[in-house]
C-alpha positions in Angstrom: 0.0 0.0 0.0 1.6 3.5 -1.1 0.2 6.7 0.7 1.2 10.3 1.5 2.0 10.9 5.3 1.2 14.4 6.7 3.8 16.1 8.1 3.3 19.7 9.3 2.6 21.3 6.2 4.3 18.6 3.8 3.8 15.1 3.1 5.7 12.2 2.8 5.6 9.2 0.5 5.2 6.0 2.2 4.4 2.4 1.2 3.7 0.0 3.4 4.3 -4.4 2.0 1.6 -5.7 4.6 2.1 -8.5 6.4 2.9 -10.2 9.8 4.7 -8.3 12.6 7.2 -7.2 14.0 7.8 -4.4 10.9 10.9 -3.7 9.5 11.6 -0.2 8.6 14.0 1.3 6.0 15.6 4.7 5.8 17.1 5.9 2.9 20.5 7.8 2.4 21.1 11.5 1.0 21.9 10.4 -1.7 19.2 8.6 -2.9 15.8 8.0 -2.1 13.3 5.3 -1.0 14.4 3.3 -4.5 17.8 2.6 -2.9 15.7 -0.2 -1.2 13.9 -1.9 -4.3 17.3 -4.3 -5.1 16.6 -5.8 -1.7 12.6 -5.1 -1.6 11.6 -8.9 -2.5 13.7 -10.6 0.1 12.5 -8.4 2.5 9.1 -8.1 2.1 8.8 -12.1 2.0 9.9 -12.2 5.5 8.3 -9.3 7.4 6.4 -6.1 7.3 8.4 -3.4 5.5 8.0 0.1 5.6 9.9 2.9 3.8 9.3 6.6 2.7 11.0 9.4 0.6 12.2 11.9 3.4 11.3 15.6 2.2 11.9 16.4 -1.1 13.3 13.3 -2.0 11.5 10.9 -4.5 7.9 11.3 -4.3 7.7 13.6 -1.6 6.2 17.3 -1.0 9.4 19.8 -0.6 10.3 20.8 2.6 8.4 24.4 3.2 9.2 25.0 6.7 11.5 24.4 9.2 11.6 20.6 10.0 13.5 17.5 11.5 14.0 13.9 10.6 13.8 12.3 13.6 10.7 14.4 14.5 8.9 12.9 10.6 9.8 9.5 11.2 7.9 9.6 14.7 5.2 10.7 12.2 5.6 7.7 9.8 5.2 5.4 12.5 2.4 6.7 14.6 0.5 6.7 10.8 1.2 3.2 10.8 0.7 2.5 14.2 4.3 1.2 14.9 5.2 1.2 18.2 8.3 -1.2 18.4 9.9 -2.3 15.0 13.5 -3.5 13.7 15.1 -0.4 11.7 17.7 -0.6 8.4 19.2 2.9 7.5 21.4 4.3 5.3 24.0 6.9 5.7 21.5 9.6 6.8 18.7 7.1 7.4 21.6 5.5 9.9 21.8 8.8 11.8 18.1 9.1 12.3 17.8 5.1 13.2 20.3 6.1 15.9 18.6 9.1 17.2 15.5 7.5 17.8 17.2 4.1 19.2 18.5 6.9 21.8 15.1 8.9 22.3 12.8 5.9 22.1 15.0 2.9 22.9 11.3 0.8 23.6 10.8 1.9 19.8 13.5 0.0 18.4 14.4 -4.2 18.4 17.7 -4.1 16.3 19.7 -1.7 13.9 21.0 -2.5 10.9 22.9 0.5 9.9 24.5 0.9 6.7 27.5 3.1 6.1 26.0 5.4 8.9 26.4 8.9 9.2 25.8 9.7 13.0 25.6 13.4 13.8 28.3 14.3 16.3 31.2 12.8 14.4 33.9 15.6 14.1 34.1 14.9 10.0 37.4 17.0 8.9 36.9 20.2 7.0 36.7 20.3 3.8 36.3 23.8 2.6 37.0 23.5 -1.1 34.0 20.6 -1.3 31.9 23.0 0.8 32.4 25.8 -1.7 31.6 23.8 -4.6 28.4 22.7 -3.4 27.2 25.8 -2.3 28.0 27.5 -5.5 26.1 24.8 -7.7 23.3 25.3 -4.9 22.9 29.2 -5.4 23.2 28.6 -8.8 20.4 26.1 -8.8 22.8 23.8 -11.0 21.1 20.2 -10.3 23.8 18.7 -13.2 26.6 20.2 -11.3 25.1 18.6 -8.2 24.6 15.8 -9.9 28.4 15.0 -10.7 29.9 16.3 -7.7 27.7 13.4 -5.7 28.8 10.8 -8.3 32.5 11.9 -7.8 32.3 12.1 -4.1 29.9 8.8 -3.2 29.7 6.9 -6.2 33.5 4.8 -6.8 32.5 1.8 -7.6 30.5 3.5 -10.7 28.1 5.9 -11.8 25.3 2.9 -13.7 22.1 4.3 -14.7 20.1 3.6 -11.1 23.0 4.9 -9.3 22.6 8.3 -11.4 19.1 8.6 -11.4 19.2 7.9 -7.5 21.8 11.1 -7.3 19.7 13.0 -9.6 16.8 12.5 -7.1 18.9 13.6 -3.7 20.1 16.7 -5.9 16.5 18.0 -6.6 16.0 17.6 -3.1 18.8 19.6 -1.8 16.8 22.8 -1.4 14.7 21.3 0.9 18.1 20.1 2.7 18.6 23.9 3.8 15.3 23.7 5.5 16.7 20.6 7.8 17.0 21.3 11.5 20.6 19.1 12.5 19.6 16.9 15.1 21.3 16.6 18.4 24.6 15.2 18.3 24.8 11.5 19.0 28.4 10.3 18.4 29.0 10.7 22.1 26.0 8.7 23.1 26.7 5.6 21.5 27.4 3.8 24.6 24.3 4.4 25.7 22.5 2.1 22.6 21.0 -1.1 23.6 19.1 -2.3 20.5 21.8 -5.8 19.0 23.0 -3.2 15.8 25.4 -4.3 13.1 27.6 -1.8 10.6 28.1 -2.4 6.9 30.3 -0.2 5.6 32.5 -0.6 2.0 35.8 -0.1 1.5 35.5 2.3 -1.5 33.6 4.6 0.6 35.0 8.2 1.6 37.8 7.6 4.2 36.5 10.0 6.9 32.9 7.8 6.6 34.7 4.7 6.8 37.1 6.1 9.9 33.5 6.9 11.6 32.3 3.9 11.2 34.7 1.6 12.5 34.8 4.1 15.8 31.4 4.0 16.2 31.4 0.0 16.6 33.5 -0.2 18.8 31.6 2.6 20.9 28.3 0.9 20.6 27.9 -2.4 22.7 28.4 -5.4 21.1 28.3 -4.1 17.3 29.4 -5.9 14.4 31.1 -4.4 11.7 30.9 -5.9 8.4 33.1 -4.3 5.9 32.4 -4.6 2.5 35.2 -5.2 -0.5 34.2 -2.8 -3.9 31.3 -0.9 -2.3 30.8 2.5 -2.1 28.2 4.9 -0.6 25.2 2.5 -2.3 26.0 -1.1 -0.3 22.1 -2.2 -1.1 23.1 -1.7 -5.0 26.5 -3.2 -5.1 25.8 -6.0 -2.7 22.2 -6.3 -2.0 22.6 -10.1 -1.7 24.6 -9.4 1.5 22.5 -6.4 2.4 19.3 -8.7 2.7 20.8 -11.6 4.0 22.2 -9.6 7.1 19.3 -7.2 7.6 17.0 -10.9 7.6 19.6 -12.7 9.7 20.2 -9.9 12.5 16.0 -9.4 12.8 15.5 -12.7 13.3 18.5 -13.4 16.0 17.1 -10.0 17.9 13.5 -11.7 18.1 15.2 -14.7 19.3 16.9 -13.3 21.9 
């Protein structure tokens, strides 16, 4: 079932597979939207309740016209679908907001799956000539521009037609981006998560991403880090096999336990 969530004055793509409980639900990266999903969809879908949306602008979701947060819209998504405890998959930015409610609303949350993770908090090294770039392309409103700077930065293991149009769709929504209220710093906490979590993370990823990753497991209790040979910023794309059979495996352990 595919449905627009309210949220505030904007609304929020959502589908929802059906099925038995617990759900699963997936967050999509930055760079994408909730398509990043579909090469592990099937698998998924067979074996539990999935949920996923397109965050604000992204996909097929309203831009952002006011002020608003992601933790804050994924509370909505779930009280539309009456979740109140569910297993959670999320990528890069999708990861940070998986973390931030496993720390607000650790009831919320049976396991983490969290996929090249970016976890507000982490001191990421400056990197003014990047920053420059982007905001010129931004103020110039040049979504091509935007486009290739995200293949060149996220995309080594290959810029195939998916992977472009995914980029293409986080570039249109980078307006509403500027709209985004950062959400509290969580690096810090990670001691304090209790949900059984695992970290995928490739090694053709961006060095600073990968450094993060590797220091957040062995901050959060009893992580597993997976890394992932040839896999960029898109691990459900180049490896969904993998992907699924971790984010299926690591559910089903947590229910067991």
């Amino acid at each position: 079932m595919q449905t627009m969530v309210p949220v505030g004055s904007d609304a929020l793509w959502a589908e929802d597979s059906g099925g038995h409980e617990p759900a699963l639900v997936l967050l999509h990266s930055g760079i994408s939207d909730s398509r990043l999903w579909d090469p592990v969809w099937p698998d998924l879908t067979a074996a539990f309740r999935v949920i996923r949306y397109d965050s604000r602008g992204y996909g097929q979701s309203t831009a952002a016209s006011e002020e608003f947060n992601q933790l804050d819209d994924l509370r909505a998504v779930l009280a539309h679908f009456g979740i109140t405890r569910a297993h959670f998959a999320g990528c890069s930015m999708g990861g940070g907001t998986a973390v931030a409610l496993a720390l607000a609303e650790p009831h919320q949350v049976g396991s983490l799956v969290l996929l090249c993770p970016g976890i507000p908090g982490y001191p990421w090294p400056e990197e003014p000539e990047v920053d420059a770039e982007y905001e010129a392309l931004l103020a110039a409103g040049d979504e091509d521009g935007m486009l290739r700077l995200g293949l060149r930065e996220w995309a080594a293991a290959g810029d195939d037609p998916f992977v472009v149009d995914l980029m293409r769709s986080a570039a249109r929504a980078m307006p509403s981006e500027e709209l985004e209220r950062e959400g509290e710093p969580a690096f810090d906490r990670l001691a304090e998560l209790r949900a059984p979590t695992v970290i995928m993370v490739g090694d053709r990823d961006r060095a600073a991403l990968i450094d993060s990753n590797e220091e957040a497991a062995r901050r959060i209790p009893g992580c597993r880090l997976i890394m992932m040979p040839g896999v960029d910023h898109y691990p459900t794309v180049r490896e969904p096999r993998l992907v699924a059979q971790t984010i299926l495996g690591h559910c089903r352990d947590a229910d067991a336990s």
